[in-house]
VOLO-275439 format. One record per residue (C-alpha): residue in three letters; x, y, z. Coordinates in steps of 0.02 Angstrom, whole numbers, plus 50000, padded with zeros to 5 digits. Layout:
// residues N
@aa: ALA; xx: X; yy: Y; zz: Z
...
//
This chain:
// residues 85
@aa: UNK; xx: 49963; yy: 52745; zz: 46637
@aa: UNK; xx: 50130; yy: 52647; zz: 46699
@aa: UNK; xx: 50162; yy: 52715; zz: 46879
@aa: UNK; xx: 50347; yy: 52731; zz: 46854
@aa: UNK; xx: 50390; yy: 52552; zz: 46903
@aa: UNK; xx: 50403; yy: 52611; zz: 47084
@aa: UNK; xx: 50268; yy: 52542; zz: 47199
@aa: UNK; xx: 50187; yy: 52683; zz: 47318
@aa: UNK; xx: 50156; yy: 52580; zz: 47467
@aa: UNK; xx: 50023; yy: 52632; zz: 47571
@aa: UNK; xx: 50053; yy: 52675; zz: 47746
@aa: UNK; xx: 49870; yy: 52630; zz: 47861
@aa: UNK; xx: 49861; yy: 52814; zz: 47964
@aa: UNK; xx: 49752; yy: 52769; zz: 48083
@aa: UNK; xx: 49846; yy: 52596; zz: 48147
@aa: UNK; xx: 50023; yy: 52717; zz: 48133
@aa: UNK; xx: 49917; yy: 52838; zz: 48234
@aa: UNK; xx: 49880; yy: 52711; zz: 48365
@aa: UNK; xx: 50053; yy: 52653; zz: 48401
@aa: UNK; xx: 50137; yy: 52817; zz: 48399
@aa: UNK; xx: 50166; yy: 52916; zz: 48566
@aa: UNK; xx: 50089; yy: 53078; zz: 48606
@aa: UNK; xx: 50241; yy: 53174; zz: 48616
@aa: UNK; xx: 50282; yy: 53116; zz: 48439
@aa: UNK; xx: 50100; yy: 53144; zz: 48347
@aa: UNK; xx: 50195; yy: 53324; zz: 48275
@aa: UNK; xx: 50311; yy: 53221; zz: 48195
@aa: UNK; xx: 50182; yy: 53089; zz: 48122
@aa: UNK; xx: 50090; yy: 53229; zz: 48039
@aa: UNK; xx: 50223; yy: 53321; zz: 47978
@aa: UNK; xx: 50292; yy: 53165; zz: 47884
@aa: UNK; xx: 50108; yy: 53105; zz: 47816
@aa: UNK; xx: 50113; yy: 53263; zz: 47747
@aa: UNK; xx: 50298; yy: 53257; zz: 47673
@aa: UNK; xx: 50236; yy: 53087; zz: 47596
@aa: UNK; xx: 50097; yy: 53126; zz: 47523
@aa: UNK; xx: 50161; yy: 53283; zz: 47454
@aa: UNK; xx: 50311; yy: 53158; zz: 47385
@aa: UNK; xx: 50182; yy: 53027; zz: 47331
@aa: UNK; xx: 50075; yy: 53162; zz: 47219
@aa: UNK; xx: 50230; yy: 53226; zz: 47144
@aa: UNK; xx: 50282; yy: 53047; zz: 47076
@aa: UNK; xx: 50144; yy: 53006; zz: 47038
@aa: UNK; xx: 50129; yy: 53157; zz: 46898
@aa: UNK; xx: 50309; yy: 53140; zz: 46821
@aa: UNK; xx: 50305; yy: 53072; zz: 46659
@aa: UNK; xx: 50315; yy: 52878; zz: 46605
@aa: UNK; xx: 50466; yy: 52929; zz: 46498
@aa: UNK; xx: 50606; yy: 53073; zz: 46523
@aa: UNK; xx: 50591; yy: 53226; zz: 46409
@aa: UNK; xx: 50727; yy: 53198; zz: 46276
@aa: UNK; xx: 50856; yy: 53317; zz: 46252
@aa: UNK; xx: 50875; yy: 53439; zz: 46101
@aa: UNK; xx: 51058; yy: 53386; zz: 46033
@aa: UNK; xx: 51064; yy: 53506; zz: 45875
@aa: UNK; xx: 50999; yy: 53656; zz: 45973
@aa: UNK; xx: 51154; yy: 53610; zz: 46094
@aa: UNK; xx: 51278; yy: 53589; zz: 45971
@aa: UNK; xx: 51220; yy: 53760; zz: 45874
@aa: UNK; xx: 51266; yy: 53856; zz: 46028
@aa: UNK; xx: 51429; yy: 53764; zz: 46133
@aa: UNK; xx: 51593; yy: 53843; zz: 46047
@aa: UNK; xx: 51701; yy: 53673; zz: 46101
@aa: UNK; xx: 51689; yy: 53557; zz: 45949
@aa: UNK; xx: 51654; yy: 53392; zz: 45999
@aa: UNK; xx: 51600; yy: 53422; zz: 46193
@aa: UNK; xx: 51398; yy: 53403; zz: 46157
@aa: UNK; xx: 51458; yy: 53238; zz: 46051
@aa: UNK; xx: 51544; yy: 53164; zz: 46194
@aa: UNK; xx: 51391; yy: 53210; zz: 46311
@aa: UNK; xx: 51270; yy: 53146; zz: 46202
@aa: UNK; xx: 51359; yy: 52985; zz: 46189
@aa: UNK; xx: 51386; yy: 52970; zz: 46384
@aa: UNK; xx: 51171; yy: 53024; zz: 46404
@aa: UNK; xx: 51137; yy: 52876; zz: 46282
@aa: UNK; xx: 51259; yy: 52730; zz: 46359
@aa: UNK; xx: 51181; yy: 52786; zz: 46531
@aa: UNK; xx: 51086; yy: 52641; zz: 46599
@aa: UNK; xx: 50977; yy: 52667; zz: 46757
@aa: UNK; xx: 50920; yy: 52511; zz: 46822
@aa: UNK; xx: 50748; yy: 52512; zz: 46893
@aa: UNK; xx: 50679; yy: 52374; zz: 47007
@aa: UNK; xx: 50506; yy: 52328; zz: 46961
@aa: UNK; xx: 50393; yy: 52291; zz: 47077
@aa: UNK; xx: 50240; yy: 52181; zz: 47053
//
């Protein structure tokens, strides 16, 4: 399974934990814990994005034409992505 084309660099703990002051070990943890809660959650997102139910959309918006113009926006949107190797 593709990783999302983002690289999840690895940060060594123990050498961060060496370097780091005392008075700032609180801190250390508390953003391990941020990243690996961050790193889990990309890592179980979908390769591709859920695509989007047009017809059920244009069955139930009153404006004529509004769900056109969005779906024509959604599909010229390009996100680049950076691939790392």
């Amino acid at each position: 399974m593709v990783r999302h084309k983002l690289a999840l660099k690895a940060i060594d703990q123990l050498a961060f934990g060496e370097i780091i002051p005392r008075n700032h070990k609180v801190t250390a943890n508390s953003l391990k814990s941020w990243n690996e809660t961050l790193s889990s959650e990309l890592v179980a997102l979908p390769d591709n994005p859920l695509s989007v139910d047009w017809a059920s959309y244009k069955a139930n918006v009153a404006k004529a034409g509004l769900v056109d113009d969005f779906e024509k926006r959604m599909n010229a949107l390009k996100v680049p992505v950076k691939i790392l190797a």
